[in-house]
C-alpha positions in Angstrom: 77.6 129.5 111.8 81.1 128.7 110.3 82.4 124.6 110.1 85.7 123.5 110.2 86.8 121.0 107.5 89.4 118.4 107.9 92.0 117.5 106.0 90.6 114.5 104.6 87.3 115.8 103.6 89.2 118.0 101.7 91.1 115.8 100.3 87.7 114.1 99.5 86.2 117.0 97.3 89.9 117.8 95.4 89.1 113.8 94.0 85.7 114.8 93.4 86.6 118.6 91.5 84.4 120.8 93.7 85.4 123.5 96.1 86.0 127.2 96.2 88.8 128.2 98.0 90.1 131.8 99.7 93.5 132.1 100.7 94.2 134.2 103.5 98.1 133.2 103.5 100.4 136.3 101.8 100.9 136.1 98.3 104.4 134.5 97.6 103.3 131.5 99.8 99.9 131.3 97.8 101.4 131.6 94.0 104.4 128.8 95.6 101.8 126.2 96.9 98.2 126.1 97.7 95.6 123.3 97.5 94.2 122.7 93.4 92.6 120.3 91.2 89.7 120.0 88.5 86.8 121.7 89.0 88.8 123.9 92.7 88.7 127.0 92.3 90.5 129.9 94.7 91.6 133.4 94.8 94.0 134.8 97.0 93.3 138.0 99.6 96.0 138.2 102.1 94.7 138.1 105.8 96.3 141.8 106.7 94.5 143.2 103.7 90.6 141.8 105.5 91.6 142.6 109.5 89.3 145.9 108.6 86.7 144.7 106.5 85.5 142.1 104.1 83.5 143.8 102.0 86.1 144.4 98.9 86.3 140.2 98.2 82.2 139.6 98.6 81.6 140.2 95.1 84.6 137.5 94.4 82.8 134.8 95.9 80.4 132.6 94.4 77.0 131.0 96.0 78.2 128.3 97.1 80.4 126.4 100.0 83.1 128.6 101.0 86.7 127.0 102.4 89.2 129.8 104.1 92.5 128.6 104.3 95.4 129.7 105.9 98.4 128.3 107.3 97.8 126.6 110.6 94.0 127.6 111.6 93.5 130.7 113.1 93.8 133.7 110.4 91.0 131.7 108.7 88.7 131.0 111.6 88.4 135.1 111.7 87.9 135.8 108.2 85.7 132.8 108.3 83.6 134.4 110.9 83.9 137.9 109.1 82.4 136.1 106.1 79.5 134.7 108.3 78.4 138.2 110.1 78.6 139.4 105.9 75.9 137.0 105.2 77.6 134.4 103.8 76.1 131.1 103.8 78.2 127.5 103.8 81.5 128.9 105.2 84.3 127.0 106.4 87.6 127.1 107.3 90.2 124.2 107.1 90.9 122.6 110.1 94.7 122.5 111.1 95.8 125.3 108.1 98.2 124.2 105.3 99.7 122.7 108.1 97.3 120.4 108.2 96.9 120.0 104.5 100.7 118.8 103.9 100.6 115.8 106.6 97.1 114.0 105.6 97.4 110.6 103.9 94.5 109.3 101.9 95.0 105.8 101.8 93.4 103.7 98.0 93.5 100.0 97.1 95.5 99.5 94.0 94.5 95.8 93.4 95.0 91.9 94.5 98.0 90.0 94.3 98.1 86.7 92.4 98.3 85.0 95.5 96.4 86.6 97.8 97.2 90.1 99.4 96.2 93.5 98.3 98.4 96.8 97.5 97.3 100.0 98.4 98.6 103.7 98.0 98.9 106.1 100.7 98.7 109.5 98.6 99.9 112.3 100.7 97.8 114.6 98.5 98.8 117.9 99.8 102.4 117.2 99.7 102.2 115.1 96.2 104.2 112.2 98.1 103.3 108.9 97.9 104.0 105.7 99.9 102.4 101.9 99.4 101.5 99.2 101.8 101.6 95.8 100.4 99.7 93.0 102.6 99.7 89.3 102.8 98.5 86.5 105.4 98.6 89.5 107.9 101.7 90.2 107.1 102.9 94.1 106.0 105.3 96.0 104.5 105.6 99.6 103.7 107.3 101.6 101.2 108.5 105.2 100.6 106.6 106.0 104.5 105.8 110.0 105.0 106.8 111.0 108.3 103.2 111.1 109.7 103.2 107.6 111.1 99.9 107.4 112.4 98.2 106.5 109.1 99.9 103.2 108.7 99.7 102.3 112.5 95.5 103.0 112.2 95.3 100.9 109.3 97.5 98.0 110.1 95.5 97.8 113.4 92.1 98.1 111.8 93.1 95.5 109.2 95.2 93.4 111.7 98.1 93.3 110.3 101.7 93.2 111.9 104.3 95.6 110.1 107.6 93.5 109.2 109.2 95.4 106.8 110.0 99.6 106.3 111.6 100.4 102.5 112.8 103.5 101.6 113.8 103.3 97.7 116.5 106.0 97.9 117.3 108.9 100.9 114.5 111.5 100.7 115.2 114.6 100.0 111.9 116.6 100.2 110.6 115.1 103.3 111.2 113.2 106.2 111.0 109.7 106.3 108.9 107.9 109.1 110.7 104.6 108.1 113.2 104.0 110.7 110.7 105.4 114.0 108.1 103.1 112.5 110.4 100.4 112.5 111.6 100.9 116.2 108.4 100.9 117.1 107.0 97.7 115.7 110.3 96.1 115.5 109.9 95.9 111.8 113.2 95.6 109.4 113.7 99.0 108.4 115.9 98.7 104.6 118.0 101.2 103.1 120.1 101.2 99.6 123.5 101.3 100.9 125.2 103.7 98.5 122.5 106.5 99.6 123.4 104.9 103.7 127.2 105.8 103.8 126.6 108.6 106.4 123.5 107.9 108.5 123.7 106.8 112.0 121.7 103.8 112.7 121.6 100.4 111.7 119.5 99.4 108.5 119.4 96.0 106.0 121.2 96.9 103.1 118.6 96.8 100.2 120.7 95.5 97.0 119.9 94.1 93.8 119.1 89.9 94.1 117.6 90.3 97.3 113.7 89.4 97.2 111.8 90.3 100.4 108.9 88.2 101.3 105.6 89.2 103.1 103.6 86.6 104.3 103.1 83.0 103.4 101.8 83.4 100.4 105.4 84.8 99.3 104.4 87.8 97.4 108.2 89.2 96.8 109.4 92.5 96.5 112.4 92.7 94.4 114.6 95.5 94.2 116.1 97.3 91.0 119.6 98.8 91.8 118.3 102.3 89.2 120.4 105.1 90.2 120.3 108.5 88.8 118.0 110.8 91.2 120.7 109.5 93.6 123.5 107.1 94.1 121.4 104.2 95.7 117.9 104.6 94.1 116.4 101.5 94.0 113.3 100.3 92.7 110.9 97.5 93.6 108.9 95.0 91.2 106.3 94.0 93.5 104.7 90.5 92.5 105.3 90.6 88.8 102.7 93.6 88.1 104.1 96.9 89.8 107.0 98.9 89.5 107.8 101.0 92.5 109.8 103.5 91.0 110.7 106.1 93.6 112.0 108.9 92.1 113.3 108.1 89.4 110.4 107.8 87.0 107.3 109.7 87.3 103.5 109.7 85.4 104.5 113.2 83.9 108.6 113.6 84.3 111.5 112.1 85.9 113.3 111.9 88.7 115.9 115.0 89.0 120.0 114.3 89.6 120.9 117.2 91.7 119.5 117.4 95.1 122.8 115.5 96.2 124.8 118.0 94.2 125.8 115.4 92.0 123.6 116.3 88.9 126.6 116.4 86.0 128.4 112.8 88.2 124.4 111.2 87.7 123.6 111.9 84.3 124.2 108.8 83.1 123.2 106.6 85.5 119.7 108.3 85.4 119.6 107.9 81.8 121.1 104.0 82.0 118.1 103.0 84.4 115.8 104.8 82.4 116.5 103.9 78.9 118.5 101.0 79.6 117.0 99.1 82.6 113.2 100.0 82.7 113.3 99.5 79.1 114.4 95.9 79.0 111.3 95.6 81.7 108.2 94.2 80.5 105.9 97.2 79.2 102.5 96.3 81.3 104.5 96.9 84.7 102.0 99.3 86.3 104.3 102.1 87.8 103.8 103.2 90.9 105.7 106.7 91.8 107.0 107.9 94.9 105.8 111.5 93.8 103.3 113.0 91.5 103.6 116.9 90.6 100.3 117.8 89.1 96.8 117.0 90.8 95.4 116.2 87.0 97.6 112.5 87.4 95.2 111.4 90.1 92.4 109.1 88.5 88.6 108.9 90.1 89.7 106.9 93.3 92.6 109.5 94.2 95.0 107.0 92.9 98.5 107.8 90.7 99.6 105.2 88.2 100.5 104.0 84.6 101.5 100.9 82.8 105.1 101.3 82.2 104.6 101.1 78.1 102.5 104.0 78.1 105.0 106.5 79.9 107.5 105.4 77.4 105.1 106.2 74.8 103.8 109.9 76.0 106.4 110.8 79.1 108.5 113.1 77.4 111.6 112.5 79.6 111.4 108.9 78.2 112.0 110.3 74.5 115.0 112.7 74.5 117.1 110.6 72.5 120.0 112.4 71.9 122.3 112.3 75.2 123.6 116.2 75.1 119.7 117.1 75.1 119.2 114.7 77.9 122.0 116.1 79.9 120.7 119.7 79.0 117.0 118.7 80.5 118.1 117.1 83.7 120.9 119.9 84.9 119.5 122.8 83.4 116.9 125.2 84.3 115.5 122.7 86.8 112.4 123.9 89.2 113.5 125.0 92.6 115.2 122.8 95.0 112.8 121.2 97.5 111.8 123.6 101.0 115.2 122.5 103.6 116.0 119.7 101.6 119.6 119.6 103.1 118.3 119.7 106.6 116.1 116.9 105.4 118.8 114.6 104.1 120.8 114.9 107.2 117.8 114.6 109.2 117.2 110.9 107.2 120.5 110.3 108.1 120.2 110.7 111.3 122.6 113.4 111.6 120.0 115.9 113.1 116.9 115.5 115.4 114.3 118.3 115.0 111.6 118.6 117.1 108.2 118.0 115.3 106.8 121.6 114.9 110.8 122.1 113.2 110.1 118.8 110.6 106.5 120.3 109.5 108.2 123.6 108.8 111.3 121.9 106.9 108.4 119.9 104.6 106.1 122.8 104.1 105.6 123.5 100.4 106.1 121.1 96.6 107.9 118.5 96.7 109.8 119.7 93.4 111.9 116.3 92.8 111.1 116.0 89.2 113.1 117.7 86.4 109.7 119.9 85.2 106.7 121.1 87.7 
């Protein structure tokens, strides 16, 4: 008898490095995205190609849990149950498709604050977004918030706490914030870097530089760092004196990309002046915290993604192009593909736009491709 497999409990055995996978989506989909990690291992037979018969991928799979994935359920529920009249034993299928996949967020404590408090990463694995919730005297704020707002609202309420603050570092460009319609709903300030908020539509606190955001009584700040370079506003956020929230502007394995605004030649330098210039002059045992990762080998054990600041300036390469031609050369040049919709996105942070929600999941599907390198 097949199982179905949720999102998390995949999510659960990509940290762990054991699953075989079959792909049922077509082929371009599978080679563009598809769920890996250490120790996953899948192979790709289109569903049209097993309507008629299984038989020809049998000998492909091993002896051992089966997951069939597809993109929103039901091509792999039939192949599942193809595989299961075969003889195969431990088959499942994953609940919810790729669909599915993309929207779950695994939340992970981080640490303690000196003064009471906790941080904690929401890692959007499927999606390689990432978003933080920082906690004091039952007081919260979120950063960097995936449009799936149901995570944060289940764990404020099963930790009591009361949202006060939403951040977004910069204006997304490879998915769709849930900032601003968590904020309505809890009444929470929703912030916003100006220079990336000339265009939207709503009201929003202008996050500048000097301005230090408090949560709870214990007066854990938040500071933001005016950084641009992946666009105009990017700002980061030096939470308590140990973390670096650097949106996308500096990653575990690259750095933020300049061109998703179409401003990559105007942003060269700025990305360069708050990378080499700015985060430089920071202390070195800053733990960064991205808004991104791009490979699932930057998670640790717990499912987490960070690094002290002074070793991604010792083995990031983007942090070591020293001359400022090569520099311009590697952010402009022969960059990945653009992110799936990304301009419906922007305008759809703006405000500009209101798809429905089966129209946002289809605009996020895929990478999230905001780094200079995959």
């Amino acid at each position: 008898m097949i199982k179905a497999l949720s999102a998390k409990e995949v999510a659960k055995r990509v940290v762990k490095g054991n699953m075989f996978i079959l792909d049922v989506r077509n082929e371009a989909d599978y080679k563009d995205w598809r769920i890996e990690g250490k120790g996953i291992k899948s192979i790709n037979r289109p569903y049209f190609d097993l309507i008629d018969s299984v038989e020809d991928v049998l000998e492909h799979l091993p002896n051992e849990e089966i997951l069939v994935v597809c993109a929103k359920e039901g091509s792999s529920v039939m192949v599942a149950e193809m595989l299961d009249e075969a003889g195969v034993k431990d088959v499942y299928y994953l609940e919810g498709g790729m669909k599915s996949w993309s929207e779950y967020l695994m939340p992970v404590k981080l640490g303690d604050l000196k003064d009471g408090g906790s941080i904690y990463q929401f890692n959007r694995i499927g999606k390689g977004c990432l978003s933080y919730l920082v906690e004091s005297n039952g007081e919260a704020a979120i950063i960097d918030p995936a449009r799936t707002i149901e995570a944060y609202e289940d764990f404020a309420k099963e930790n009591n706490l009361k949202i006060k603050h939403m951040i977004d570092t910069h204006l997304h460009a490879d998915h769709i914030s849930g900032g601003r319609k968590l904020a309505e709903k809890t009444g929470a300030t929703y912030w916003l870097p100006p220079k990336d908020a000339e265009e939207v539509t709503f009201s929003f606190a202008a996050l500048e530089e000097g301005k230090v955001i408090t949560i709870g009584n214990t007066k854990i700040e938040i500071q933001p760092l005016y950084t641009p370079g992946h666009t105009i506003g990017s700002t980061s956020m030096i939470v308590d004196g140990q973390f670096l929230l650097s949106g996308d502007i500096l990653f575990v394995d690259s750095i933020g990309r300049p061109d998703l605004a179409g401003k990559a030649e105007d942003w060269v330098s700025d990305l360069r002046d708050s990378l080499y210039n700015k985060y430089n002059n920071l202390s070195k045992e800053l733990v960064v915290l991205p808004a991104h990762f791009g490979k699932i080998s930057e998670l640790d054990k717990k499912g987490s993604v960070s690094a002290p600041l002074g070793v991604l300036f010792e083995k990031n390469d983007g942090l070591n192009i020293k001359n400022e031609d090569e520099f311009r050369r590697a952010v402009t040049e022969n960059l990945p593909p653009q992110p799936n919709a990304y301009q419906e996105i922007r305008q759809t942070n703006m405000g500009k736009i209101d798809p429905t929600n089966d129209e946002q999941r289809e605009m996020e599907i895929g990478p999230n491709r905001c780094a200079i390198t995959e």
